[in-house]
N, C-alpha and C positions, 0 to 999 in steps of 0.2 A: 442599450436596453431594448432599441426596436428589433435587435438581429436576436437577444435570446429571449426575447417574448415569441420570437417563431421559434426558435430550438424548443421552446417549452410546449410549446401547440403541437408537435409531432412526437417528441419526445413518449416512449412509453410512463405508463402508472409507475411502473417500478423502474423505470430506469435512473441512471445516476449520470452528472455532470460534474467532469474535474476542468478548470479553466486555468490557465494560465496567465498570468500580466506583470511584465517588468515594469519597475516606478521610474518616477523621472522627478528631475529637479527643476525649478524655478525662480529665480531670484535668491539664490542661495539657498531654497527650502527645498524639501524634499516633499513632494504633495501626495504620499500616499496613496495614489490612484488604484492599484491593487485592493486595498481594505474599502477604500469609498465605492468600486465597483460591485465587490462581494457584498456590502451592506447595503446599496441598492438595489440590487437583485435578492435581497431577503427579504425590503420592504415593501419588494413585487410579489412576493410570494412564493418563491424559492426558500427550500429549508437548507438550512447554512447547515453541514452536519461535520465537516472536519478541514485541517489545515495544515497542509502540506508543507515541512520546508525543506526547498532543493538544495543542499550544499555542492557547489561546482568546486571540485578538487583544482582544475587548471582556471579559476576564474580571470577572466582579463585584466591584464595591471592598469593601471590607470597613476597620474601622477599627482593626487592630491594628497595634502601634509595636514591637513587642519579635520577628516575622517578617515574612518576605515572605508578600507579597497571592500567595495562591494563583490561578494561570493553565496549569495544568494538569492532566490525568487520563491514564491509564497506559487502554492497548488492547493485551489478550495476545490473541495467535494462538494457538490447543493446537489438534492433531491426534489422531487414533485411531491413526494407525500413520504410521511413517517412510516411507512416498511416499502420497502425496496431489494432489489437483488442485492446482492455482496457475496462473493463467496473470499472470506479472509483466509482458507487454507490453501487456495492457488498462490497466493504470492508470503504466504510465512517464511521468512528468514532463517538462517542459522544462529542457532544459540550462541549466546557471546563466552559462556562457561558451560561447561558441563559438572553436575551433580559432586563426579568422582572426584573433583579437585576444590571442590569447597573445603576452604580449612573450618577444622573442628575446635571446639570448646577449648580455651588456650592458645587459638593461633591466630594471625591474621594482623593487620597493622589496627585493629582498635582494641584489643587483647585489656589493655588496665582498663580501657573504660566500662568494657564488655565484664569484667569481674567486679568492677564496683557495683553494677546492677546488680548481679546474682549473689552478690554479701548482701544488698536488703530486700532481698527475698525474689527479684525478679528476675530468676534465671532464666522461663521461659520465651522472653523477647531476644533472646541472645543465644539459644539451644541452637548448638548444630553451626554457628557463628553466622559469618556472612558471605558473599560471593564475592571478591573481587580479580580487577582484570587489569592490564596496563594502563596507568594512569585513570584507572575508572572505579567509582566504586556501587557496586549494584546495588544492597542494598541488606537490612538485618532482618527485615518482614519473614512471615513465616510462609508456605509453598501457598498455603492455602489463600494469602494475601494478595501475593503474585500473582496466582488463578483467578482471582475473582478481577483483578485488572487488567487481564489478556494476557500476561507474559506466559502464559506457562508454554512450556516445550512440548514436543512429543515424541514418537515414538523412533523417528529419525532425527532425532535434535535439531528442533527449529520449533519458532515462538511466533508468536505474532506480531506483523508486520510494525516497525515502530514509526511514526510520525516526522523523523530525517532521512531525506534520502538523499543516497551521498553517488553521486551520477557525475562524469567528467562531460563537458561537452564535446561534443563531435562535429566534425567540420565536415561539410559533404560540399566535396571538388565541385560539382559544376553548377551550384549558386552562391552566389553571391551576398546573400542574406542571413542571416540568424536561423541555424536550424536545432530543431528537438533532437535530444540523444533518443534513439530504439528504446534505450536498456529508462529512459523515464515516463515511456508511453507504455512498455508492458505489465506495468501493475496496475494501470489503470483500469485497461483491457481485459487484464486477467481478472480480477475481483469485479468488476463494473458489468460489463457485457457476457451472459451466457453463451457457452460454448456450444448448448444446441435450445432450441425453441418449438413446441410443436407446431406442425406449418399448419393445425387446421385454428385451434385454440389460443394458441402462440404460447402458450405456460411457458415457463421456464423450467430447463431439467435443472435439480437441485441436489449438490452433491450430500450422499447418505454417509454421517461421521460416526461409528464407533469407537466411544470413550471409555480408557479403564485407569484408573489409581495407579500410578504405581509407585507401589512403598519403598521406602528410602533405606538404603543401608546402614546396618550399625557397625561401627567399628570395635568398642569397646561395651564390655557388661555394663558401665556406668549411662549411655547413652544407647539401650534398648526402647524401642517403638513402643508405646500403650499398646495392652491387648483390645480384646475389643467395647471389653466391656467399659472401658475409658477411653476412646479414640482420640486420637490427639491431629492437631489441623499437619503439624511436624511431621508426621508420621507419611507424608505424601508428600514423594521428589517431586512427581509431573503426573498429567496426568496426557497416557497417548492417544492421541487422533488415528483414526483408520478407515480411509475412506473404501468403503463396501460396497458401491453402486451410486444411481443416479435416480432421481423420481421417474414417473413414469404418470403423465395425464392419465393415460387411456383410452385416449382418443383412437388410435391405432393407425395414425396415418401420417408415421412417420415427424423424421425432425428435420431442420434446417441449420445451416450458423447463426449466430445473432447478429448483428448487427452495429456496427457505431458507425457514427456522425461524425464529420467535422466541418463546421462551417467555414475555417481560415484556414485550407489546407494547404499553402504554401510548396513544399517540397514535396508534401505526399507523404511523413513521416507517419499521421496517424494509419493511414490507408497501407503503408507498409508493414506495419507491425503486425496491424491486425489482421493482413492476408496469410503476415508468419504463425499465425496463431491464431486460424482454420476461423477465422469473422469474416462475415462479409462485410462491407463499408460503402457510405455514402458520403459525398462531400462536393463542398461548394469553393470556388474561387474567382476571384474577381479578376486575376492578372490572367489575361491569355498565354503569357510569356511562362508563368508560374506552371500554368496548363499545361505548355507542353513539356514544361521541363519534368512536371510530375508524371506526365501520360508513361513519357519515355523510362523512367526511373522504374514504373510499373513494370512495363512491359520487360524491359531487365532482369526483375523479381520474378517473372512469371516462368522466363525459361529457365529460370532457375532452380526454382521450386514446383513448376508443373504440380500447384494445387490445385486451382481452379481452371475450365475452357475461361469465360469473360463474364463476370460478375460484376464488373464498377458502374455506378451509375454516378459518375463525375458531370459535370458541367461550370459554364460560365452564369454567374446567379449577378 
């Protein structure tokens, strides 16, 4: 609590905090520490705003018979205040279906159930049928359902970001310790920290989205869209995103990268990401050893990528 009562003292208004913490066990209990850290730091004053969970495909085996082999870690989001940065179309996924292969009225594995509805009279919960996928089934809502709870797609088919993320861990050769996979630190980065800030103001440039309908196709005369003078929610596949530019303060004096923090930075893993993806970065470590193993890791990165001359403002805290 004392290390992010100072993350929150420097922390920007709008910035955001995703934290990481694997649980541990106790006398045969498993004490939760993850859930009790995040819900004391909301009764510090941190807004708890979402919760991440990590699915590890290569999770480590372990030899217990009496639970399951643990294969996940919880990632809370908290904010300083109720609006903050997010940009959710940097890290939007690929659509798990597309449109074109949604089976129609009569198809699909809930087919009797779906015509028992529309014999007493409620065909429209069922129009158009449903989406399903391998071993999945997404769902009978209608687009306009889906949109109003983020999933919708767009204009390159992808959705918004969903709440599992399914990241392998990665082993990096020369420590010896537990480190972050890249591919789980850059959507943090990516939606979290702006990609540019004005250096007099600091605003954040904010990407400009162009949204259009668009209307679903009919296969058959029996399943034509409402004109307009009846519009129907059915009548819209997705609706496309298109990103057109960036805000612009005003100020005219130019922008800079933004910035993130890490306070346990360990191998450098956040400090790496974010230098792959033009941030600058600040961070604290307590093991000298850690130090240079990160310094060195940097410097690596650096002939390699020749982003930045020397940006890091690392130390021993």
């Amino acid at each position: 609590m004392d290390v992010f009562r100072e993350v929150k003292r420097i922390l920007r208004d709008d910035g955001v905090l995703y934290l990481n913490l694997g649980d541990s066990y106790h006398n045969k209990q498993k004490q939760g520490m993850p859930h009790r850290v995040v819900l004391a730091l909301q009764n510090d004053g941190w807004i708890w705003r979402d919760e991440v969970v990590w699915f590890k495909t290569n999770a480590m085996p372990c030899s217990v018979t009496d639970r399951t082999t643990p294969a996940h870690e919880f990632i809370y989001m908290l904010t300083k205040k109720k609006k903050y940065y997010y940009d959710k179309d940097a890290i939007a996924e690929p659509c798990v279906e597309s449109n074109a292969s949604r089976p129609r009225m009569g198809q699909g594995p809930n087919t009797q159930y779906a015509q028992k509805r529309r014999d007493k009279g409620n065909a429209k919960t069922f129009r158009g049928g449903g989406v399903y996928t391998k071993g999945q089934s997404f769902n009978n809502s209608s687009s306009a359902e889906r949109e109003s709870h983020g999933n919708e797609p767009n204009e390159s088919g992808t959705r918004n970001k969903r709440s599992v993320w399914v990241v392998p861990t990665k082993a990096y050769s020369s420590a010896h310790f537990a480190t972050f996979s890249p591919d789980l630190i850059r959507p943090c980065i990516l939606a979290g920290c702006p990609k540019e800030v004005c250096v007099k103001c600091g605003e954040p440039r904010v990407r400009i989205v162009k949204s259009e309908q668009i209307k679903r196709e009919r296969k058959t005369d029996t399943t034509q869209p409402c004109d307009d003078r009846s519009p129907s929610a059915n009548n819209v596949a997705w609706v496309s995103n298109t990103t057109t530019g960036w805000t612009d303060c005003g100020c005219g004096e130019g922008f800079r990268p933004g910035i993130t923090l890490d306070p346990f930075m360990g191998a450098f893993t956040t400090a790496l990401v974010a230098y792959r993806n033009n941030r600058d970065y600040v961070g604290c470590e307590l093991s000298p050893e850690y130090l240079k193993l990160g310094e060195a890791r940097m410097a690596t990165e650096k002939d390699k990528y020749s982003l930045f001359e020397s940006n890091t403002c690392i130390g021993i805290c």
